[in-house]
N, C-alpha and C positions, 0 to 999 in steps of 0.2 A: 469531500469525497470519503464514502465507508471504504473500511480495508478490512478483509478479512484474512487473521493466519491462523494455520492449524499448525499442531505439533502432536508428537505422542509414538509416531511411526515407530519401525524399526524393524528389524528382524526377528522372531519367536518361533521355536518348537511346533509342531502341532499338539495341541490339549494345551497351553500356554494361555497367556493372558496380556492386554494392549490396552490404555485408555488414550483416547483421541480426545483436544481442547482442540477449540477454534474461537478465537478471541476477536471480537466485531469494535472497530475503532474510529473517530469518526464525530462529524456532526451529524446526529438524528433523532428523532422523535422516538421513535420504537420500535421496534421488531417482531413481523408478525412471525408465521410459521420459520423456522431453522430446521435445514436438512441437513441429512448425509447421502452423499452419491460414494460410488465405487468406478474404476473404472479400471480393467485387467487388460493385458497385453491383445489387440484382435480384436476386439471384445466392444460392446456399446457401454456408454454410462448408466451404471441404472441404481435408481434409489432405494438405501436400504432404510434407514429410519427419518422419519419426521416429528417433530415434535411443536407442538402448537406453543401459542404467548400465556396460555395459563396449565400447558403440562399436559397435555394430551397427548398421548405419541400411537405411533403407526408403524410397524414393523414390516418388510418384505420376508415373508415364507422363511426363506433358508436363512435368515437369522434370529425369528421366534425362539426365545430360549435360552439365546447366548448372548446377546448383546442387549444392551439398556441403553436408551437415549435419556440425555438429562439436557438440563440447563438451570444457567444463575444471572437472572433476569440483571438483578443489581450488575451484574461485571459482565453482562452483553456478551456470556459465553454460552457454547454449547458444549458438551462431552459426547463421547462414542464409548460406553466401559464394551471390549470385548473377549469372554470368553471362552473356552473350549475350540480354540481357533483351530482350523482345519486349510491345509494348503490351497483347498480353493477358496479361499478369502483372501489370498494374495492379488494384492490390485493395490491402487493410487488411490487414497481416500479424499471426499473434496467435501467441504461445507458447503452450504447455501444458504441465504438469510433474505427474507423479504424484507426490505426498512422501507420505512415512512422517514424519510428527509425533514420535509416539513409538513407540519399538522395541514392536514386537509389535502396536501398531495398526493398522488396515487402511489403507492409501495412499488420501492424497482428491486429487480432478484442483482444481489451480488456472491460472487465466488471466489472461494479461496484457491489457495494456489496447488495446493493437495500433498498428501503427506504418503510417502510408502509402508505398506506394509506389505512382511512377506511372511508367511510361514510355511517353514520346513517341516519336511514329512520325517 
């Protein structure tokens, strides 16, 4: 069974700074695309960064500019560096990881358990 945890959360200022890991654990072949979702209080989940298995990443609008998506293939993580953070980036951050289990089986999406962040105005 893959696990996936994140950490990094926490409370920050506005104009502050946060990096999110999310640590993938596990028997599996590989890991295609690794997301980031958000999700705020009322509110739907919706994805901020993606980042592909050889480094391609995809940003949602309103965080162009301030955040960076990484990963370290070797150690099956992902990062979130966030910042110029702005109180409405307060939401529950969640990873997502596509794995390949076994070579030749179809990729299943697994989720982390999500991490808080809040920033104060």
């Amino acid at each position: 069974q893959v696990q996936l945890v994140e950490s990094g959360g926490g409370l920050v200022q506005a104009g502050g700074s946060l990096r999110l890991s999310c640590a993938a654990s596990g028997n599996m072949f590989s890991i295609n695309d690794m997301d980031w979702y958000r999700q705020a209080p009322g509110k739907q989940r919706e994805l901020v960064a993606t980042i592909t298995m050889r480094g391609d990443t995809n940003y949602a609008d309103f965080v162009k500019g301030r955040f960076t998506v990484s990963r370290d293939n070797a150690k099956k993580t992902v990062y979130l560096q966030m910042n110029s953070l702005k109180p409405e980036d307060t939401a529950v951050y969640y990873c997502k990881a596509n794995v390949v289990e076994i070579y030749f089986y179809p990729p299943r999406d697994y989720w982390g358990q999500g991490t808080q962040v809040t920033v104060s105005s």
